[in-house]
C-alpha positions in Angstrom: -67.5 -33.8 84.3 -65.8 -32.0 81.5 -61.8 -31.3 81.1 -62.2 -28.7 82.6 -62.7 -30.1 86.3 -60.4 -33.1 85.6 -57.7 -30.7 85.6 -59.6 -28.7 88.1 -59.0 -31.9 90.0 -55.8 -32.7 88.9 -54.0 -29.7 90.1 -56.5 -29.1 93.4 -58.2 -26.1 92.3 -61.7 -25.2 92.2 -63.3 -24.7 88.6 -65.5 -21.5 88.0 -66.8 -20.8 84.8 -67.1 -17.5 82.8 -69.3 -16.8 79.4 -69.2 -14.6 76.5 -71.2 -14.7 73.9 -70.1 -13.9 70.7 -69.3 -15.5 67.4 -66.1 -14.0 67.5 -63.2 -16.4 69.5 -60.8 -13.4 69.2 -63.3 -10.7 70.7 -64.2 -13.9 73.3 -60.7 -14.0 74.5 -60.2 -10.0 74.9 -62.9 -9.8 77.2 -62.2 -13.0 79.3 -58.5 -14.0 79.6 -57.3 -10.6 78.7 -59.6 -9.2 80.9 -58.3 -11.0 83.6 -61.7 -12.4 84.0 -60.6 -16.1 83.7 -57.2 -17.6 84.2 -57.5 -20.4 80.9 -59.7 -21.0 77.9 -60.0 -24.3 76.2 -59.8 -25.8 73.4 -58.2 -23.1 71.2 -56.8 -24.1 68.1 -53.0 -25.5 68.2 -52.1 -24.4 65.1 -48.8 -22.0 65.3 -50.4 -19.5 62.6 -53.1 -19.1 65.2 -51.9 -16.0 68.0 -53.1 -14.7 70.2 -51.0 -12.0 72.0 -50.7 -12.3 75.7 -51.8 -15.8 75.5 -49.8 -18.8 75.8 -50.4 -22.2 74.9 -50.8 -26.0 76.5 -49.3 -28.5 74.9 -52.2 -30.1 72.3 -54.4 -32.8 74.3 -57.1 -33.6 71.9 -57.8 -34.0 67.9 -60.7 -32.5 66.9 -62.3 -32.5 63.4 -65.4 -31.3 61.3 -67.9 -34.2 60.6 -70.9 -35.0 58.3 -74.3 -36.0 60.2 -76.5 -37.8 58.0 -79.2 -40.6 58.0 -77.7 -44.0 58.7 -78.6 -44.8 55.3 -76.7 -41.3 53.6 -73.4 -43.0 51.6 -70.3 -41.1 52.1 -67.0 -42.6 51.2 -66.0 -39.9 49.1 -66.5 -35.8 48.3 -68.2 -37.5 45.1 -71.0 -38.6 47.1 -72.1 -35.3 47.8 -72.5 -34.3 44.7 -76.5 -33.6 43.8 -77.0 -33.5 47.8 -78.6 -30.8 49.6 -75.6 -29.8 52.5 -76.0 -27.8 55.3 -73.2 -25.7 56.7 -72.8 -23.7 59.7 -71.9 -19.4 59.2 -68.4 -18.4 59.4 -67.0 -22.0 59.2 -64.4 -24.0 57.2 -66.7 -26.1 55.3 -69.0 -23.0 54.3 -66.2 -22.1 52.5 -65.2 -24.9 51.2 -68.4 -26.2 50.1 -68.8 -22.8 48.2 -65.4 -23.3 46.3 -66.0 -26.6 44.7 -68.0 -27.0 42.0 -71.1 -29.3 42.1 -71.9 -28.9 45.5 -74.9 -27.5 46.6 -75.2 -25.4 50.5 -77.6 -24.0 52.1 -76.1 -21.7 54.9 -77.5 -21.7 59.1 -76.5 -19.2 61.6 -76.3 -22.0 64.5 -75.2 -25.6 65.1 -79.1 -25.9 66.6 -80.7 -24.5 63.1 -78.5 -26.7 61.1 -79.6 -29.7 63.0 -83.3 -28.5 62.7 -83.0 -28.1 59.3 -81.5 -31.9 59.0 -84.6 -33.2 61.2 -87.5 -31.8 58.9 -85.6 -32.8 55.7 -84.4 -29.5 54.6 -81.4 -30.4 53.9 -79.9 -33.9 52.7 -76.7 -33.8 55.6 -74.7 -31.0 57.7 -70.9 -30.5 57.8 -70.4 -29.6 61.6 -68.0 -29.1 64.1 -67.4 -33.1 65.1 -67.5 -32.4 69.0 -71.0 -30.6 68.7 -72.2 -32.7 66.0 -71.1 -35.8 68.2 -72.5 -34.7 71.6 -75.8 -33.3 69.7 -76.6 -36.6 68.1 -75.6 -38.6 71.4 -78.0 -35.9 73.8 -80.6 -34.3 71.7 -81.4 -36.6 69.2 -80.6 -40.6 70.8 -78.0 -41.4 68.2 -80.0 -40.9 65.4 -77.5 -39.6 63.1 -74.2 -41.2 61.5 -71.7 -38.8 62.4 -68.6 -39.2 60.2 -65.2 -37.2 61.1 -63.7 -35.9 57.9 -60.4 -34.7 57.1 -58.5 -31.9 54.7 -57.5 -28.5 54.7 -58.6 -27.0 58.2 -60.8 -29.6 58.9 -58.9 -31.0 61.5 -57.1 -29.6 64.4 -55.4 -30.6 67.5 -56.6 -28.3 70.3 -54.7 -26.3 73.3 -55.7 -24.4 76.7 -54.6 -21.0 76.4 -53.0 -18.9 79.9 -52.2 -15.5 80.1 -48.5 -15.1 79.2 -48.0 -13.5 82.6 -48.8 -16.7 84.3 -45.9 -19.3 83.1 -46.6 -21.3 86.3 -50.0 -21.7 85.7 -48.8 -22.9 82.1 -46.5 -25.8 83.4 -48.8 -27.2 86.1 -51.8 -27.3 83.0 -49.0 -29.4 80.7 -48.0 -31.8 83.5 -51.6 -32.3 84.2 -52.5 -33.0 80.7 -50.0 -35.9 80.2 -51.3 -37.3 83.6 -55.3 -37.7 82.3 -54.5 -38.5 78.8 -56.2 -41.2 79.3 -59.1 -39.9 81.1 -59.2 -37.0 78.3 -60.0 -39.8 75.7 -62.9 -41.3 77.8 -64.6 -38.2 78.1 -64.2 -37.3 74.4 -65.9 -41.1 74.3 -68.3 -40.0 76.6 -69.5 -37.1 74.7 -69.8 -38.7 71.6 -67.1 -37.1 70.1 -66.8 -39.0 66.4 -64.0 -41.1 66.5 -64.7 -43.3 63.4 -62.4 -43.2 60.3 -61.9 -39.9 58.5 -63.1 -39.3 55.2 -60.8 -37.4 53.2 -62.6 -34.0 51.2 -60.2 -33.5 48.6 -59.6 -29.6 47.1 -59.4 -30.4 43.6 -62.5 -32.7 42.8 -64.2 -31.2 40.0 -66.8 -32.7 38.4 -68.3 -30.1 35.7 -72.3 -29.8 36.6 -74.7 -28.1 34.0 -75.3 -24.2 35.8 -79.2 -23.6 34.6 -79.7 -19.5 34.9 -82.1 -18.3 37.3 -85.1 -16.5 35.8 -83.8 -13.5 34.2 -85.1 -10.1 33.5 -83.2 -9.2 30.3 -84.9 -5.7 29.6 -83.6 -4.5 33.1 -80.5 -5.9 33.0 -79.8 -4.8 29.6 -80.9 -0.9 30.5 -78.5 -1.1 33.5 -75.9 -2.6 31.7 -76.4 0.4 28.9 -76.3 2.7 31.6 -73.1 1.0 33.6 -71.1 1.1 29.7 -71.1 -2.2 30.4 -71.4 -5.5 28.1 -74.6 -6.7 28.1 -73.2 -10.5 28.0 -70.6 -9.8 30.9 -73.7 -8.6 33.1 -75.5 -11.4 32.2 -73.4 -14.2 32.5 -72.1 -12.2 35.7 -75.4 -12.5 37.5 -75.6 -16.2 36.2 -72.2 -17.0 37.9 -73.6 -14.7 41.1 -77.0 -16.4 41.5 -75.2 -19.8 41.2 -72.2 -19.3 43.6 -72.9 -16.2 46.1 -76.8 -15.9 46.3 -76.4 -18.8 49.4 -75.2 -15.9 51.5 -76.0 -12.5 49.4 -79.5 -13.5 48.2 -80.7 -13.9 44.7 -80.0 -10.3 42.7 -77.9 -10.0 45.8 -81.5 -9.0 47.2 -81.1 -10.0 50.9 -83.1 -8.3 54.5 -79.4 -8.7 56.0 -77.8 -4.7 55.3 -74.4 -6.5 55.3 -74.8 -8.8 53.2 -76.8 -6.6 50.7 -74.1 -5.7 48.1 -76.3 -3.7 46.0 -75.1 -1.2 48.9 -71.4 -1.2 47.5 -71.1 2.0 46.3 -72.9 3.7 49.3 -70.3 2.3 51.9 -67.4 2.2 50.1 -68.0 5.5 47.4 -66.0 5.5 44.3 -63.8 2.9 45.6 -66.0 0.7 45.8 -65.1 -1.9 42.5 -61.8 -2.0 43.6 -62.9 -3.3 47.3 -65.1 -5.7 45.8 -62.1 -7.0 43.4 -60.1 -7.5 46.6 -62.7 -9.5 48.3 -63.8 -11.7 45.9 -60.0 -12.7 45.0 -58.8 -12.7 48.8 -61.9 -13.2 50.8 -62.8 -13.0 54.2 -62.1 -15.9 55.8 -62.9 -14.9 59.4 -65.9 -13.6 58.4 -67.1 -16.7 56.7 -66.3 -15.3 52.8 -64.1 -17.6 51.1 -61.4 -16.7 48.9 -62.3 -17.0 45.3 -58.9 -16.1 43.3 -58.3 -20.1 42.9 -62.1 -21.0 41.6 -62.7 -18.2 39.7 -60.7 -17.3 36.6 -60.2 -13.9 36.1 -62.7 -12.8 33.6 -65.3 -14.8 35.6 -64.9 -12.4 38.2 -65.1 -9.4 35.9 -68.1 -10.6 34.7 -69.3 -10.5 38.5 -68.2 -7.2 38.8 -69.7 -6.3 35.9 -73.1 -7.2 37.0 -72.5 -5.8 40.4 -71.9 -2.4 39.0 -75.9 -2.5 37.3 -77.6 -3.3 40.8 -75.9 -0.2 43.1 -78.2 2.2 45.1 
């Protein structure tokens, strides 16, 4: 049974289930509840900047946070113990952008929850920072408890969760929040049932730095230094630029920014964006895009550290 037939039960109404697949919750919700293909969702985020128009929210019912899986024997008390460590991180997800924004950490990204696991089992990777109700229920189903499965807490790691209606249903809204105080307690035995971590968070603190040598990838200074000539560009920006790239971008761009994924390949700037192309690539490396799993890099970087980026970027375009 999951919480969605308890309050089936609670409220005497048959539970049907709808899917969309997609790794986009917004585009999920247009095309159910805004549909009018299904009367609730669950578990969307309580958060108040969170808002979905047309959508109203339950009272919160459960707290949910991200979690490290690791061997039984993998210390973690602290964001210190990661340092050196191999960590796995899911696409699109807090701690891929977290784990990119703090020096001395090193990530390897995974499309899926299932890779990132995979990639645990064979070694691949020394832990994974998951979403603590999957990581939870994985370890407990798929793999017998094998893990230690460690909630965390920080920015955005944690979140009390809702049940979303259509705004056009109040009723429906008020039954939901009177059942929900009624199987609190049942709610917190299925989240036990699950495997849901429930452990004591360990706190990932922002501003741990901890300065860790950056070696250069293999470099090919003729080429670079040609391009650079050709850019008008200083030779040592462009090099130090692809330095800083190869150490904090290749994870999701590729080294060079040489990737199969057309996206992701930025070499193809200046082909989507024209002329205005530097000035959109200023704008995301400061800002970001969170929602699609680019962090914001205005607080790590300092400003002539991203010019240097830039300036390399401008010696690899099509």
């Amino acid at each position: 049974m999951d919480a969605a037939e308890l309050i089936g039960q609670e409220l005497k109404r048959p539970v049907e289930y709808v899917w969309w697949h997609t790794f986009n919750q917004r585009r999920a919700l247009r095309n159910t509840i805004l549909a009018n293909a299904c009367d609730a969702v669950i578990a969307l985020p309580a958060n108040a900047d969170y808002k979905v128009r047309g959508v109203k929210k339950s009272q919160p019912f459960m707290d949910l946070t991200y979690a490290l899986v690791a061997p039984p024997s993998f210390r973690f008390e602290s964001l210190g113990d990661l340092r050196g460590k191999q960590i796995g991180v899911q696409f699109g997800t807090t701690p891929q952008i977290f784990v990119n924004t703090v020096e001395g950490l090193r990530s390897t990204t995974y499309r899926t929850a299932e890779e990132l696991l995979q990639a645990l089992s064979k070694g691949e990777i020394d832990a994974a920072l998951l979403w603590g109700p999957v990581a939870g229920y994985e370890n407990k189903s798929r793999f017998d408890g094998r893990w230690k499965v460690t909630p965390i807490s920080g920015p955005d790691f944690s979140s009390q969760v809702v049940i979303g209606v259509r705004s056009d249903q109040p009723n429906l809204a008020v039954e939901i929040d009177r059942a929900l105080v009624t199987l609190k307690p049942q709610l917190a035995a299925l989240a036990q049932q699950y495997g849901f971590p429930s452990d004591a968070a360990v706190a990932l603190d922002p501003k741990w730095r901890e300065p860790v040598p950056v070696a250069a990838t293999p470099a090919a200074p003729v080429a670079v230094s040609a391009a650079a000539a050709a850019t008008g560009a200083d030779n040592g920006a462009v090099q130090a630029g692809r330095v800083r790239f190869n150490s904090q971008c290749s994870h999701c761009h590729g080294t060079d920014s040489v990737t199969a994924l057309r996206e992701r390949d930025l070499r193809r700037l200046k082909m989507r964006n024209d002329d205005r192309w530097p000035e959109v690539a200023l704008t995301t490396i400061r800002e970001g895009r969170p929602d699609k799993g680019m962090p914001t890099w205005k607080d790590a970087l300092k400003e002539d550290q991203i010019q240097e980026i830039l300036a390399f970027l401008r010696t690899i375009q099509k």
